[in-house]
Backbone bond lengths (Angstrom), bond angles and torsions (degrees), N, CA, C in turn:
res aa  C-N    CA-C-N  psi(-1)  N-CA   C-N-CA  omega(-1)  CA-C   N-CA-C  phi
1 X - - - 1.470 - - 1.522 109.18 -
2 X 1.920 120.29 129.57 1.270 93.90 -179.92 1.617 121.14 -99.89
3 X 0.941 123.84 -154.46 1.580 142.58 -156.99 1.850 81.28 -65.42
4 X 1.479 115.93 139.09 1.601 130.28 153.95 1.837 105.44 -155.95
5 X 1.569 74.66 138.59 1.778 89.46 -173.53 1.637 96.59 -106.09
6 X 1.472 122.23 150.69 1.077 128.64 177.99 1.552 122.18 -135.84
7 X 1.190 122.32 120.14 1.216 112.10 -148.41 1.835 110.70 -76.23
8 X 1.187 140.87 138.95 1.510 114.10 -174.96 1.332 84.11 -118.50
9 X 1.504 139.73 -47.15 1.441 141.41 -154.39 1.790 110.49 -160.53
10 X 1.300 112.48 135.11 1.227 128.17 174.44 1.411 121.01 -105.97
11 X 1.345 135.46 -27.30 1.204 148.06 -148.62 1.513 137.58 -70.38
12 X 1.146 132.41 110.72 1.475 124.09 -152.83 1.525 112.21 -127.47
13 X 1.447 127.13 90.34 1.668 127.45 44.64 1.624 87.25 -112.73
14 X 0.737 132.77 -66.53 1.679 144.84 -162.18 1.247 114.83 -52.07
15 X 1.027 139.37 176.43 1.488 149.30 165.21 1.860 80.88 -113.81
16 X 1.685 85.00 160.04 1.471 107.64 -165.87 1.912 107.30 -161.48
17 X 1.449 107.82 152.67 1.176 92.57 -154.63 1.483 125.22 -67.79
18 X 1.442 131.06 126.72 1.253 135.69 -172.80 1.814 107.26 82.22
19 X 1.317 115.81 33.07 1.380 133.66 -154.64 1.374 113.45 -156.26
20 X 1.466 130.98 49.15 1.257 115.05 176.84 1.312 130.18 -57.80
21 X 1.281 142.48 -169.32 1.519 139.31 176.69 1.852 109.34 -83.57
22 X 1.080 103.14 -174.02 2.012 98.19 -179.09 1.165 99.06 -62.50
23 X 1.556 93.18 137.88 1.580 109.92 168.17 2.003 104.20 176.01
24 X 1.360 100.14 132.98 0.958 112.04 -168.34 1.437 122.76 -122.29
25 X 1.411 148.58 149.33 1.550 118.65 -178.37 2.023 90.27 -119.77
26 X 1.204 114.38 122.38 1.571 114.04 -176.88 1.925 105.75 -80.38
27 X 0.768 145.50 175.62 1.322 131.70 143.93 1.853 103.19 -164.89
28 X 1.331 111.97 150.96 1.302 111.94 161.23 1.924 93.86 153.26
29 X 1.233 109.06 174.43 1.717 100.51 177.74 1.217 98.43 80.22
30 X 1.365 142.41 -19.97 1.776 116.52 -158.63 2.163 104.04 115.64
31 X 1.467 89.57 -29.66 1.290 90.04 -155.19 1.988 91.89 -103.86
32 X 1.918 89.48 166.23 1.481 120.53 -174.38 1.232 113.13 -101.25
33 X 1.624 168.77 55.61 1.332 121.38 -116.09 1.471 88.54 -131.64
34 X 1.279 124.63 111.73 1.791 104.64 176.06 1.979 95.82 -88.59
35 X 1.030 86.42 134.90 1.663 111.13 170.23 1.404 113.80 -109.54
36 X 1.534 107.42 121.65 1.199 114.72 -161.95 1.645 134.22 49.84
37 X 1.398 103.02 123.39 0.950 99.53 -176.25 2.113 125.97 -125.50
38 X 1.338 77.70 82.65 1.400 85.55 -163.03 1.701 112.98 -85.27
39 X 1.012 115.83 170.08 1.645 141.82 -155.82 1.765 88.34 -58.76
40 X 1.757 104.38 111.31 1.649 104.14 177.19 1.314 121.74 117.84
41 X 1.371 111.42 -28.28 1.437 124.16 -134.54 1.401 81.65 -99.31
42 X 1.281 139.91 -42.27 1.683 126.53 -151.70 1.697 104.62 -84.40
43 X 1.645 108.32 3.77 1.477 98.28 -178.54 1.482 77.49 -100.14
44 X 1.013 129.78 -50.33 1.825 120.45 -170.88 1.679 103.35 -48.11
45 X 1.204 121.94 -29.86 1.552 122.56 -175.53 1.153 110.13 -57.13
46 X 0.976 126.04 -37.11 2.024 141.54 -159.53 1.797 108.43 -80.27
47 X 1.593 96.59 -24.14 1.438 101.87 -146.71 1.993 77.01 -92.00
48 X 1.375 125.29 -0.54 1.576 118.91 -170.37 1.354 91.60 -135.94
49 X 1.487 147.86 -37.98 1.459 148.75 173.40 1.258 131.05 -149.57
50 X 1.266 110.63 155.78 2.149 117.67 -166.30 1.748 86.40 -76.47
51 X 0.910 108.05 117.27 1.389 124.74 171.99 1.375 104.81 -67.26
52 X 1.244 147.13 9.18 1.174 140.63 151.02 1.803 110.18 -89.22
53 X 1.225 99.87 -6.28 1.553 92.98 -178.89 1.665 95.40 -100.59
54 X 1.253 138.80 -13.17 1.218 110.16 153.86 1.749 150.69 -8.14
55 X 0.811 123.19 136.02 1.615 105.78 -165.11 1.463 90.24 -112.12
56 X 1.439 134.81 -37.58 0.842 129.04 -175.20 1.742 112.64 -173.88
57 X 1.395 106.37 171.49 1.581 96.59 166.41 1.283 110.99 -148.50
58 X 1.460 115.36 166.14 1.702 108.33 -159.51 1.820 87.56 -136.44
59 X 1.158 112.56 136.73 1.247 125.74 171.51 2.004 122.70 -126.65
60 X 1.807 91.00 128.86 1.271 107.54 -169.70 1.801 127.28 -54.41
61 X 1.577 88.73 -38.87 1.654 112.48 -176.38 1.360 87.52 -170.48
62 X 1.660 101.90 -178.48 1.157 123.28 -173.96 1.365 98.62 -141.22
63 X 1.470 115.99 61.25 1.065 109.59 145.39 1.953 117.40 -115.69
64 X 1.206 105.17 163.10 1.996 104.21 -141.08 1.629 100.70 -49.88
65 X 1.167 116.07 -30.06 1.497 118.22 -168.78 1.632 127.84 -87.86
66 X 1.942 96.57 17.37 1.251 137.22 175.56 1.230 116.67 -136.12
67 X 1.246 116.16 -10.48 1.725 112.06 -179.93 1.357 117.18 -164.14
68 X 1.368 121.81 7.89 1.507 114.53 166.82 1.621 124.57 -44.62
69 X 1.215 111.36 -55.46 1.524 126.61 -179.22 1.275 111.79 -43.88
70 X 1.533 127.32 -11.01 1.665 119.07 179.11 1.135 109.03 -85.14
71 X 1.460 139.62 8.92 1.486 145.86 139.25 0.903 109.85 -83.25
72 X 1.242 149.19 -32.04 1.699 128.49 163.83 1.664 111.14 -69.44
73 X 1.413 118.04 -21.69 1.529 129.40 166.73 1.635 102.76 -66.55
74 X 1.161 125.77 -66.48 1.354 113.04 160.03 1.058 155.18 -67.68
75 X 1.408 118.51 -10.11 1.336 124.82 139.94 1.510 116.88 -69.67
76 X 1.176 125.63 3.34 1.959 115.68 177.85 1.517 78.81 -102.93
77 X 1.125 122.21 -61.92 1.576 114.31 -154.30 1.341 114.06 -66.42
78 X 1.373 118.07 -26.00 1.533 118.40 174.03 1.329 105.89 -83.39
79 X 0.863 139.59 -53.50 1.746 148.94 -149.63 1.444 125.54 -117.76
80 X 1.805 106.67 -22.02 1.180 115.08 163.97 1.696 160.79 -105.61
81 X 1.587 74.61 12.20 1.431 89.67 178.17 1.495 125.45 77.42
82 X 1.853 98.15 29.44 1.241 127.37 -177.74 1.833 106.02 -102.39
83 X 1.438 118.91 -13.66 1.673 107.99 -144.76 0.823 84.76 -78.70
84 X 1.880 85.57 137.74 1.648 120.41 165.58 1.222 118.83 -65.50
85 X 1.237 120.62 147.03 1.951 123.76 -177.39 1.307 117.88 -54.10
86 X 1.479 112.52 -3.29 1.655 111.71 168.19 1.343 94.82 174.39
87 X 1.785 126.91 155.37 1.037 138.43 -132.40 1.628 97.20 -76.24
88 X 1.659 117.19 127.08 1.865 102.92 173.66 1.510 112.19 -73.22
89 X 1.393 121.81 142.17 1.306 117.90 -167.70 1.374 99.50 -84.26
90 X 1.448 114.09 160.53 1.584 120.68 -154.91 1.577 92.69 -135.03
91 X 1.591 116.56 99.71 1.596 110.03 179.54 1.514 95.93 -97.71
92 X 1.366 117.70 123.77 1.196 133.19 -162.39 1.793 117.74 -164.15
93 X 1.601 107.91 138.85 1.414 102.16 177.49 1.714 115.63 -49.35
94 X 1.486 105.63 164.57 1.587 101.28 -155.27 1.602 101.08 -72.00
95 X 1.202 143.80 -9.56 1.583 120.74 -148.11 1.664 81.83 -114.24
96 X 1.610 144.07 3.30 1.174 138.54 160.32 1.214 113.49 -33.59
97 X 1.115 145.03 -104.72 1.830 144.67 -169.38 1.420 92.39 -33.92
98 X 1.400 156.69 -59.40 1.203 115.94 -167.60 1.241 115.36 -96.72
99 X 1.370 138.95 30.93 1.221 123.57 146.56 1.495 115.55 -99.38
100 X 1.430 140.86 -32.25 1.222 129.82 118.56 1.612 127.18 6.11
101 X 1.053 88.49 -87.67 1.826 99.96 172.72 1.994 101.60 -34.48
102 X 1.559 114.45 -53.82 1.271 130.48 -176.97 1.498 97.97 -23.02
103 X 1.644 110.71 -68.55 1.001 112.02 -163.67 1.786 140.28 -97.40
104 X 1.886 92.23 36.73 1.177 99.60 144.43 1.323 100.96 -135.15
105 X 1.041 135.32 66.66 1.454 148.48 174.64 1.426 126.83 39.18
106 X 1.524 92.06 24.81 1.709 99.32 -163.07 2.189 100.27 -100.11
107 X 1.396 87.58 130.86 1.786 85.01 -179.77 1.777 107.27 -89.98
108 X 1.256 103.62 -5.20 1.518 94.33 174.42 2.039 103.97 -125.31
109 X 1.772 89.95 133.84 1.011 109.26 -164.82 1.811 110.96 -72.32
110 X 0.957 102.69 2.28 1.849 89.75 -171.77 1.295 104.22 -105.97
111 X 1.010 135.46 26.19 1.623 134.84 163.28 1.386 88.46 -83.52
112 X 1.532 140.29 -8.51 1.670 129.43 -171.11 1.763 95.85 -99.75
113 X 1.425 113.95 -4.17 1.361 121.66 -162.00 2.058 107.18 -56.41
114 X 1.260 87.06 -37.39 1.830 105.70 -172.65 1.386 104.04 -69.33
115 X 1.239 133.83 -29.50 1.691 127.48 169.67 1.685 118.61 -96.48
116 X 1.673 108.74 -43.97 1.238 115.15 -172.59 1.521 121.31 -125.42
117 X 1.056 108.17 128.87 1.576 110.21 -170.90 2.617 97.17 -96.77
118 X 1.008 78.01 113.70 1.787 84.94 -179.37 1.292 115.34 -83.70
119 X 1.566 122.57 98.17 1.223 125.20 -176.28 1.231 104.97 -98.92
120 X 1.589 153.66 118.31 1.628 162.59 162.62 1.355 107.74 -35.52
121 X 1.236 118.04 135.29 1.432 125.73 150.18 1.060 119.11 -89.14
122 X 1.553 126.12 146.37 1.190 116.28 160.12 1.928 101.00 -145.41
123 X 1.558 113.23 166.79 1.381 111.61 151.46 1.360 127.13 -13.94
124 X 1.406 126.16 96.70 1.540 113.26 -176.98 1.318 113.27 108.80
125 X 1.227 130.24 -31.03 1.198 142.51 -174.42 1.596 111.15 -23.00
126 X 1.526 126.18 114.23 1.459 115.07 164.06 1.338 102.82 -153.25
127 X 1.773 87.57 152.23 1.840 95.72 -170.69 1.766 93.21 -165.71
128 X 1.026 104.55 143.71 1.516 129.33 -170.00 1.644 88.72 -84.13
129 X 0.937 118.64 119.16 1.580 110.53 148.36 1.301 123.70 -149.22
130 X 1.226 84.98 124.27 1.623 121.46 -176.27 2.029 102.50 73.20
131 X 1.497 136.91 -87.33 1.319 107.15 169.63 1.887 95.01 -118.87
132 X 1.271 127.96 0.38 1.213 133.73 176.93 1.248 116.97 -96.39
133 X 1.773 109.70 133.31 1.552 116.98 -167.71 1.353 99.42 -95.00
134 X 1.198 129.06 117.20 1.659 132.14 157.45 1.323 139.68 -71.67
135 X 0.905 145.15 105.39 1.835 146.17 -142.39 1.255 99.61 -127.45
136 X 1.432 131.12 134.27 1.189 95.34 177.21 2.105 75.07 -145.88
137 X 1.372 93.12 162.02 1.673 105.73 -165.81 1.687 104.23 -129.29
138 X 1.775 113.47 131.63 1.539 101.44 166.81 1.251 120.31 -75.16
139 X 1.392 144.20 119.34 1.162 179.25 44.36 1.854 102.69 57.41
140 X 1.555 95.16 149.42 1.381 99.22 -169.63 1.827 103.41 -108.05
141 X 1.716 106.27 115.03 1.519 128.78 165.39 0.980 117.14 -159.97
142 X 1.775 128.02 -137.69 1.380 109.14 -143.10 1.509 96.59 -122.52
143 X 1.359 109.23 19.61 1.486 99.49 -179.30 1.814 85.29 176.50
144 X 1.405 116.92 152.63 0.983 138.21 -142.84 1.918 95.90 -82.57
145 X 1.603 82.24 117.44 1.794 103.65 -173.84 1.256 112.28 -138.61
146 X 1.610 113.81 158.87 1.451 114.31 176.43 0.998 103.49 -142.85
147 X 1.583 109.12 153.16 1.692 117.16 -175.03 1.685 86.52 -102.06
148 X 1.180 91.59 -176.19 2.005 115.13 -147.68 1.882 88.66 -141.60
149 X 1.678 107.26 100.26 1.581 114.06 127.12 1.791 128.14 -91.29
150 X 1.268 115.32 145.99 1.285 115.31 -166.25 1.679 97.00 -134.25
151 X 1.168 113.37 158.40 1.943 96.43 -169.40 2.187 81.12 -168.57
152 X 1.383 101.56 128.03 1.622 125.39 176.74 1.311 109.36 -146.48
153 X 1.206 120.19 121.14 1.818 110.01 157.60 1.320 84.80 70.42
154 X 0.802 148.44 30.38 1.891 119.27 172.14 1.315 122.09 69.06
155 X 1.898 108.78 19.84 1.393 94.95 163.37 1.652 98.95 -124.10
156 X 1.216 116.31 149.46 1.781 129.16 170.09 1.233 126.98 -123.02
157 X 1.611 93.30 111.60 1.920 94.78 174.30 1.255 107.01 -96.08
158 X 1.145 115.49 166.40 1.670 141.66 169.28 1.264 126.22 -114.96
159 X 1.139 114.27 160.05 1.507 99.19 -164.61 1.949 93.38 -167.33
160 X 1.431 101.68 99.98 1.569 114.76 176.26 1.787 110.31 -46.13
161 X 0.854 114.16 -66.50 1.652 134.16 -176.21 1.798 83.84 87.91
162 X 1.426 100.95 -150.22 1.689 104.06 -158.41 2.027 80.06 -90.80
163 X 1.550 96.17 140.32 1.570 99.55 169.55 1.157 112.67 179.31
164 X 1.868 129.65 159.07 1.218 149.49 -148.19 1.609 82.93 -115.37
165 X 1.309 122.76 152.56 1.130 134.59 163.92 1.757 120.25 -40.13
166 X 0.886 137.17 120.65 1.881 153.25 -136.68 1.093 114.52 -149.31
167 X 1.407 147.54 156.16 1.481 118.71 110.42 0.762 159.07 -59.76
168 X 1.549 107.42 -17.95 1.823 127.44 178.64 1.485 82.79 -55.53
169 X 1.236 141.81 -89.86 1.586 140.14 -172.91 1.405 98.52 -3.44
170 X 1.799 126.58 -75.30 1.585 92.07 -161.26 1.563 93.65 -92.22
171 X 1.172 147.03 43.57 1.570 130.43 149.61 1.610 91.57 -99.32
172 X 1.210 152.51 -22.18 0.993 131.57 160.12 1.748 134.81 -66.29
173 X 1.263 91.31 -47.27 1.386 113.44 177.81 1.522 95.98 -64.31
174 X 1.311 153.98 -48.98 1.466 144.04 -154.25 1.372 114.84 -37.87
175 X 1.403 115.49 141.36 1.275 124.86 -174.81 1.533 116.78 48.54
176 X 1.189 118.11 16.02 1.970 107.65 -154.45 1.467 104.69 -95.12
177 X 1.450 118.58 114.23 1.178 124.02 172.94 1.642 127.14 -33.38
178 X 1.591 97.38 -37.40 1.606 72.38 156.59 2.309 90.50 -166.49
179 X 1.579 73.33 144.77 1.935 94.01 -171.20 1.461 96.73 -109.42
180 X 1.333 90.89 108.01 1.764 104.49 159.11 1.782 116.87 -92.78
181 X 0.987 95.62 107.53 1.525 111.87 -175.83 1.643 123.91 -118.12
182 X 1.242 121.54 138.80 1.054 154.78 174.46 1.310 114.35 -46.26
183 X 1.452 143.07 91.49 1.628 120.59 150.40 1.728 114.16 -125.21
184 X 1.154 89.02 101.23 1.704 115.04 -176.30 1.584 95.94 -59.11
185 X 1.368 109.75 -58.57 1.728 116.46 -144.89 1.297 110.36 -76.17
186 X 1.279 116.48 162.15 2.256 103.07 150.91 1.314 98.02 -115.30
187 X 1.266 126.11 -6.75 2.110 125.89 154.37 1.187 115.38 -169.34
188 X 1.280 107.93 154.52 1.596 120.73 -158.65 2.626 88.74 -79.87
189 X 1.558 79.29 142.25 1.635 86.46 178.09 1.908 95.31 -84.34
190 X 1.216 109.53 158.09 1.384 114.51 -175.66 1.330 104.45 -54.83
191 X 1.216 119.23 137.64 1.700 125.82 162.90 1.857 116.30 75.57
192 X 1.237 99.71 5.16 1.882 125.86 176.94 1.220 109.56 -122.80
193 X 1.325 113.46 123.41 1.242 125.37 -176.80 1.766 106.31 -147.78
194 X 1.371 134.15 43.58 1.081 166.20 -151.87 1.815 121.84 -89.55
195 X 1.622 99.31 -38.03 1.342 133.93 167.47 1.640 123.70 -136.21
196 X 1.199 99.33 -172.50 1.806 105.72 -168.08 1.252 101.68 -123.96
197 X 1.480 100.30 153.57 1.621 98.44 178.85 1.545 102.85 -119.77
198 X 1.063 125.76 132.58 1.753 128.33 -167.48 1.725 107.84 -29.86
199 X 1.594 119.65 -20.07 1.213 103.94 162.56 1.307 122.65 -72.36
200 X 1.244 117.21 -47.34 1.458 130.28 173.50 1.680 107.69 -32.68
201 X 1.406 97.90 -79.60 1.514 106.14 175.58 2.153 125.37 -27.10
202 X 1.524 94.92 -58.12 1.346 137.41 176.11 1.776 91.83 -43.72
203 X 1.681 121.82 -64.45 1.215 129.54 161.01 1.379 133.56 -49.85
204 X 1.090 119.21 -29.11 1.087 146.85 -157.79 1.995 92.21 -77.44
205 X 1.715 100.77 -77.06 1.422 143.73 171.56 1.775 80.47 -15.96
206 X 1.818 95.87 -91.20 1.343 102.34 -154.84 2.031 116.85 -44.02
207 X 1.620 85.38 -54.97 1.795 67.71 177.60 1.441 123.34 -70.57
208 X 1.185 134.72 32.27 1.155 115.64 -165.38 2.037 80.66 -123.84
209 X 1.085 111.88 -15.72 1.643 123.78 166.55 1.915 85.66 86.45
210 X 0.966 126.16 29.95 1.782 116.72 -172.64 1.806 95.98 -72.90
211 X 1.619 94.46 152.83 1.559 101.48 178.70 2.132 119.38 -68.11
212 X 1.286 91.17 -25.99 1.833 98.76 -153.23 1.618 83.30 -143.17
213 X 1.651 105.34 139.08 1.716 94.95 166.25 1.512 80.50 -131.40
214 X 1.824 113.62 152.27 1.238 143.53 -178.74 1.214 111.15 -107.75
215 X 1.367 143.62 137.68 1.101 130.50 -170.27 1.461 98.64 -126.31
216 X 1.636 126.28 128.99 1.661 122.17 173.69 1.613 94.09 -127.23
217 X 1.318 80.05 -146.70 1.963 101.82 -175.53 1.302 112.98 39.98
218 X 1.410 142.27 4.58 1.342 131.22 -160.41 2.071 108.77 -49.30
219 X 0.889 88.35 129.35 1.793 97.95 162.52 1.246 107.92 -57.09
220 X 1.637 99.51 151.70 1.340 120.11 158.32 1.728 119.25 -42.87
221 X 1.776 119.54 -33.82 1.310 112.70 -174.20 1.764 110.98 -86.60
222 X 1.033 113.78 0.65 1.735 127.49 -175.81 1.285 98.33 -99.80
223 X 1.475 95.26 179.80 1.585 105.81 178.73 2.147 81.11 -146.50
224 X 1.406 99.98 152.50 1.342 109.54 -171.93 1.883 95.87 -56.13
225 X 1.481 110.64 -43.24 1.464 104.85 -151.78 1.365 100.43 -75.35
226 X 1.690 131.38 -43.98 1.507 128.45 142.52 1.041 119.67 -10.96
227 X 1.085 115.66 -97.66 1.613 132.42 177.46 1.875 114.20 -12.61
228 X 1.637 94.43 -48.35 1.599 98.09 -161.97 2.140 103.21 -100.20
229 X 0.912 121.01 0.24 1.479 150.56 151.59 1.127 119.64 -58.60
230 X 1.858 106.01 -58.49 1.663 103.63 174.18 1.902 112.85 -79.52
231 X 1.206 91.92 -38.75 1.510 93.05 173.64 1.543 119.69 -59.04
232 X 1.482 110.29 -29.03 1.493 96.37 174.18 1.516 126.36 -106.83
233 X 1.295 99.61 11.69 1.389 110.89 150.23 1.411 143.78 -82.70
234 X 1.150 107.20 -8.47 1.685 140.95 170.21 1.723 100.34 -95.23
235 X 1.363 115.68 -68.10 1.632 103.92 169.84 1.127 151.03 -22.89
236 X 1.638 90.89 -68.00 1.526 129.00 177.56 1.779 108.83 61.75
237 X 1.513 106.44 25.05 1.414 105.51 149.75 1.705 115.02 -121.49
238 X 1.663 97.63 -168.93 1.233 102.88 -171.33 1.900 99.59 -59.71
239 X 1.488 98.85 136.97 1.513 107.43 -179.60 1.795 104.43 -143.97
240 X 1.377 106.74 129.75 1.400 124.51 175.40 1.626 112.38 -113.03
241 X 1.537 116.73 165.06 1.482 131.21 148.88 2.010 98.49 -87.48
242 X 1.168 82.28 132.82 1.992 101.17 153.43 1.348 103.32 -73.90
243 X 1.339 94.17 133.74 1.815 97.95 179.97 1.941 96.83 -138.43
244 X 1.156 119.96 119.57 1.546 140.51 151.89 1.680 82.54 -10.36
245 X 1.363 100.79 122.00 1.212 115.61 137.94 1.960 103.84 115.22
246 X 1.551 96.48 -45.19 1.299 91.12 177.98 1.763 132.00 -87.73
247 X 1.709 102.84 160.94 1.555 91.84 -159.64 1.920 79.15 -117.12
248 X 1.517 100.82 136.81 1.441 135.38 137.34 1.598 142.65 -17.31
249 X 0.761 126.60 51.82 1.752 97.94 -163.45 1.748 94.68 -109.37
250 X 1.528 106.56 139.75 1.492 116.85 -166.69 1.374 99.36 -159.16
C-alpha cells in the first residue's frame, strides 16, 4: 500500500470550529502513523481509524497545539476500552512521558508503560518501521522540534512541523513527492524567525525540487487561501491548503 496523508487538523494556535490543531493520520507500508497530535485531532482520528490499530505516533514538539491529544489517547487506551494489543510506540521529544505523566499527577513515568512505549527523538533520528523509514531532523523554533521525512515504495513525504527557515527543511524536503509545510506568519518580527511565512515555505518547496507543496498551520493573521497563493507564487509548483477531512495518496 503506498504513502496517504490524511488530514485530522490544521489550526494555528487554537482549535476552532470544525478545525482542530495539527494532526495528521500517515498510513501506507503496513503502518498507522498519527503525526502530531494536536488539540481535537484524536476525535477526528476515529472518524478515519480504530485507534488501537495504530502502529505508532511521532510527535513534532510538545507544544499543546502539537501534542495535547496524547491525553485523550491515554485516557481511551487506559480507561476506555480502546487498549491497543501492545504498547503504540510514541517517537517524541525526550521530556514527553513526564509531562504526560504531569497530568495525572504521577512523578513516575511507567504507569504509561501499558499503552505507550516512549521512543526519543533526536537530530538524525532514523528507524524503519514496519516497511516505512522515518527521519526526522531538528528544525529551527522556540523549543526543541523536528520535522518528519517518511520514504515507502519510492514515495517521500515531508513534513515541516512548526519552524523558522533551516536547512534541515530542504534536506528533508528533497525530492519528496509531497511537503506539507507550515506558514504560521504574514512576516517575520525583527530578530524572530520561529515560523514561515508562505514565502519562506513557497522557497523552501522550490529548492528542495518537491513534487506538490501542502500548506497547514496558517496563523491567525493569514487566511488559508492567502497563505497558499503566496506560497505558490514563490514555488511555482502545484500548491494546495490542507483541509480537515481529506486523505492524500502520493
Amino acid at each position: 500500500m503506498p504513502l496517504s496523508l490524511t488530514v485530522l487538523g490544521t489550526a494555528s494556535p487554537h482549535p476552532r470550529p470544525g478545525r482542530p490543531c495539527s494532526g495528521y493520520l500517515l498510513r501506507g507500508g503496513g503502518a498507522e502513523i498519527w503525526v502530531d497530535a494536536g488539540s481535537g485531532t484524536f476525535a477526528e482520528l476515529q472518524r478515519h481509524t480504530d485507534p488501537e490499530r495504530l502502529t505508532a505516533i511521532w510527535i513534532s514538539h510538545l507544544h499543546a497545539d502539537h501534542s495535547a491529544d496524547l491525553l485523550a489517547a491515554a485516557y481511551a487506551f487506559a480507561y476506555g476500552g480502546m487498549t491497543p494489543p501492545v504498547p503504540v510506540r510514541v517517537y517524541a521529544p525526550t521530556d514527553c512521558a513526564r509531562r504526560l505523566a504531569g497530568f495525572f499527577g504521577r512523578p513516575d513515568v511507567r504507569f504509561l508503560s501499558g499503552v505507550f512505549d516512549f521512543r526519543p527523538l533526536y537530530d538524525g533520528h532514523s528507524v524503519r518501521h514496519w516497511n516505512v523509514r522515518l527521519t526526522s531532523r531538528a528544525v529551527a523554533h522556540d523549543t526543541e522540534t523536528y520535522g518528519l521525512r517518511a520514504e515507502s515504495q519510492g514515495s517521500i513525504f515531508a513534513y515541516s512541523g512548526d519552524s523558522g527557515p533551516c536547512d534541515a527543511l530542504g534536506e528533508l524536503a528533497s525530492g519528496a513527492d509531497m511537503f506539507l509545510c507550515e506558514a504560521d506568519t504574514d512576516r517575520h518580527r525583527e530578530g524572530e524567525q520561529v515560523h514561515l511565512t508562505p514565502e519562506d515555505a513557497g522557497d523552501a518547496a522550490r529548492k528542495a525540487g518537491v513534487r506538490e507543496l501542502y500548506i497547514t498551520h496558517v496563523g491567525p493573521t493569514l487566511t488559508r487561501e492567502s497563505a497558499t497563493a503566496r506560497a505558490a507564487a514563490v514555488f511555482g509548483g502545484p500548491t494546495r491548503a490542507a483541509r480537515e477531512g481529506e486523505t492524500i495518496p502520493f
